[in-house]
C-alpha angles and dihedrals in degrees: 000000000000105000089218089063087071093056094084125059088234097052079045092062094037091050092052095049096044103038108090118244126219112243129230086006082284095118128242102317121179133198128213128189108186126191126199096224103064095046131116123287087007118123120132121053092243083081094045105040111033132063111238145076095326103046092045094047084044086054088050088051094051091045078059087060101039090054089050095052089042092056087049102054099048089040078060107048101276107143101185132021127195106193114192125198098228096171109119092244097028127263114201130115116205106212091050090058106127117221123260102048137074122237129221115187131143133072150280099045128205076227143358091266114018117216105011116129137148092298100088117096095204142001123233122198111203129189087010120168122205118257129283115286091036109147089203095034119125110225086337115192140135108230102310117053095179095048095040093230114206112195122202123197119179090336093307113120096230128196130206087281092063091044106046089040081048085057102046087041100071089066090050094259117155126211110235105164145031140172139182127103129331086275098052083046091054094050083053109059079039098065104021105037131252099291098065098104111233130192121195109205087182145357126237120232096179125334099296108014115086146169102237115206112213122266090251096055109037087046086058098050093050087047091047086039088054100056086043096050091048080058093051094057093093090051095037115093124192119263111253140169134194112272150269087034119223105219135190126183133184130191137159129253127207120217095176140018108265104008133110114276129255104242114230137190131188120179125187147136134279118210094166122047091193084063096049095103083057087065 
């Protein structure tokens, strides 16, 4: 904030309604669920399901994002970070972990995202892919890949970006943030409004086929994203549906290697959010 901009009543009010304010007294805490598919320079499955070269160099690539996001967001008044790995197998790498947050990886967990309460003044997904069935996604799926997982809530088809806002919405969260490629952007603004800040590292031209947009220039846009977003909390409201929530959900299931998998649907009803990922 420019100090000359307090000198005026008017930069004085404007100051008071667009700074962000700590909440519960806590400071200004941000979450932050990453996800390996939607990260930069990531595009086919071979860097996303099996342990190797690839999947070790693509891990390398999302710790670049995360730093950069990091830096944005304490450049920008954040005062404490929580960071989970929120990829299926785990994708951190230790020595790559930027100052200023806290990091939360392994299995099993004691919830789907430890530590966060009511105390965080916005959500970031980071790394984040569209839904299942996305022409221009970029390994788009919703939860299982393989299995080709579809989600239903109140009759919405919702991807891993509702549920884990819905998530984080029961505590009042907000998500603030989210980055992944131009479709995952788009889902975003979709479900969440136009003030939730969204930054494309890539743009999908089929499942596994991408532009890539070059390391220099991706990591500045999620810096630059990140003191935006820290500026968007005040605008920024938690995702919430109706409940109980009336859910569906089809996937395929495979008798036999090879060949075409067996269609299955299961409905049913919600009473808790915080259960949804048991569904």
């Amino acid at each position: 904030m420019q100090w000359k901009n307090l000198l005026s009543v008017g930069g004085l009010i404007a100051a008071l309604f667009t700074w962000p304010i700590a909440v519960h007294g806590q400071g200004l805490k941000i979450y932050i669920v990453t996800d390996l598919e939607g990260a930069s320079g990531v595009y086919k499955f071979a860097q996303t399901r099996e342990s190797g070269p690839l999947n070790e160099q693509a891990k390398e690539y999302l710790m670049g994002d995360i730093a950069a996001v990091v830096r944005g967001l304490r450049e920008a008044g954040a005062t404490e970070i929580v960071v989970l790995d929120g990829h299926g197998s785990q994708a951190f790498v230790p020595h790559l972990m930027v100052p200023g947050a806290k990091y939360i990886t392994g299995l099993p967990r004691p919830s789907v995202m430890p530590e966060l309460d009511e105390t965080f003044a916005g959500l970031v997904q980071l790394g984040a892919h569209a839904m299942m069935g996305t022409p221009d996604g970029v390994l788009c799926h919703t939860q299982s890949s393989r299995n080709e997982n579809r989600y239903w809530y109140n009759g919405v088809e919702s991807g891993e970006l509702a549920q884990v806002a819905l998530y984080a919405g029961s505590f009042g969260v907000p998500t603030i943030m989210v980055t992944g490629d131009e479709a995952t952007c788009r889902e975003a603004r979709t479900f969440f409004g136009p003030e939730v800040v969204t930054v494309a590292v890539k743009k999908g031209l089929a499942r596994e086929s991408a532009v890539l947009y070059p390391f220099e220039e991706t990591r500045r846009a999620l810096y630059e994203g990140a003191k935006k977003a820290i500026e968007a909390i005040p605008r920024c409201k938690p995702y919430r549906i109706e409940m109980p929530i009336k859910a569906k959900k089809q996937w395929l299931v495979f008798d036999k290697p090879g060949e075409p998998g067996r269609l299955m649907t299961k409905e049913g009803v919600i009473e808790d959010v915080r259960k949804l990922f048991e569904f």
